[in-house]
Residue, then its C-alpha position, 0 to 999 in steps of 0.5 A: x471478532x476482528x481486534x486489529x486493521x492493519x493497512x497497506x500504504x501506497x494506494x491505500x492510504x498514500x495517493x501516488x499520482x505525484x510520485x509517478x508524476x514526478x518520475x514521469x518528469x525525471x524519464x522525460x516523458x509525459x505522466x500520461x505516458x508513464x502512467x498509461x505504461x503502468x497501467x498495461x503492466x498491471x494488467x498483465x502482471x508485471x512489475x512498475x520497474x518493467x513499467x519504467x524499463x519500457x520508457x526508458x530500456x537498461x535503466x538501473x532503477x537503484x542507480x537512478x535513485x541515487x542520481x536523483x538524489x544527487x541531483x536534487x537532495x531536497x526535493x520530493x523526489x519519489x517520496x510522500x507527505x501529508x499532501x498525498x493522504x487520501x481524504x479518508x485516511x485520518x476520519x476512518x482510520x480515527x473511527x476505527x479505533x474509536x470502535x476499540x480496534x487497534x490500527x496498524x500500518x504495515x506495507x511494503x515501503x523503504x525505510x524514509x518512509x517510516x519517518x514520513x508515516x511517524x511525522x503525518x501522526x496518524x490515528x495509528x497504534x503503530x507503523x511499520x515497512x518493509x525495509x525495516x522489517x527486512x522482509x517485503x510482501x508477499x513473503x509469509x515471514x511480512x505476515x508472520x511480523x505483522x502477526x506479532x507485532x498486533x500480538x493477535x490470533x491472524x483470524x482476529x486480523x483484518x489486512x487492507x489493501x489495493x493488490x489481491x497478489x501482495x495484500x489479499x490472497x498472502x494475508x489470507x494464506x496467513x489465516x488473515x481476514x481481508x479487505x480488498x480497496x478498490x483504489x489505485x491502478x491495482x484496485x481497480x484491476x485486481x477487483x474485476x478478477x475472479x480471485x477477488x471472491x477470496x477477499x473478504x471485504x470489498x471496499x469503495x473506501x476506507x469508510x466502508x470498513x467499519x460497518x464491515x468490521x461488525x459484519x465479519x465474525 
């Protein structure tokens, strides 16, 4: 039986169109563009700053962080809120731990967004990243902390997320169960391989995995 639901963040809970939007504004191009780029480097593999190293070559992802944060200290920059929730967000997970599952958030995220998950205070048991743990998916030692912190057997767990490279296919090498969401840049692409047949779940939505849950055993 499954005792916890643990989910990713970006493109599982969190909708980053404004994010990339706003990065798209920050490299002077526009979010078609950026977002089209981004679309060809999931496909192929490859990561969002190879995205970014092709609109804007030599770019130094960390040194133009910090320039937008000079530049623009209390703005939104690359960071979410509430207004980027998914509307199914608060309903299914609220339903789920109605249904006596404990409900963790666990993703790949710098450390201000754990104060930004804490402030939407979401129907949640606990909330954790990446930066926080010093160790970011898909690293066996992410799954191994979140594995203890749900204080579960991994088979008791079901991990949700958009990627079957850094959700699915190391969750499930972890002894997890898992839910593949079809959302996203990533959901939709990854969902359409083969080695989604790994997942345990494939989702539309956040809503569809209660009934899941009384199915997986």
């Amino acid at each position: 039986m499954i005792k916890a639901v643990v989910f990713d963040v970006g493109e599982t809970l969190i909708d980053e169109t404004r994010i990339w939007t706003r990065w798209a504004e920050r490299l002077g191009v526009t979010p078609f563009v950026l977002m089209g780029v981004l679309g060809g480097m999931v496909a192929l593999d490859m990561t969002y700053a190879e995205a970014f190293r092709l609109v804007r070559p030599g770019i130094d992802l960390a040194a133009e962080e910090a320039a937008w944060e000079r530049d623009d200290p209390g703005g939104p920059r690359n960071h979410f809120d509430e207004g980027d929730l998914y509307p199914d967000v608060r309903e299914a997970l609220g339903a789920i731990r109605a249904a006596g599952r404990q409900v963790i958030i666990a993703g790949n995220q710098p450390r201000h967004a754990y104060d930004a998950l804490v402030a939407m205070d979401l129907p949640a048991d606990s909330v954790h990243t990446s930066d926080g743990w010093g160790v970011a998916k898909p690293d066996p030692g992410f799954f191994a902390k979140v594995t203890a912190v749900a204080g579960r057997e991994p088979a008791e767990i079901l991990y949700v997320g958009d990627r079957l490279d850094n959700d699915v296919l190391p969750a499930a090498a972890a002894g997890m169960r898992t839910a593949l969401l079809r959302r996203g840049p990533w959901g939709y692409l990854h969902a359409g391989r083969p080695q989604a047949e790994a997942a345990d779940v494939v989702a539309e939505d956040l809503h569809a995995l209660l009934p899941a849950l009384e199915r997986l055993t």
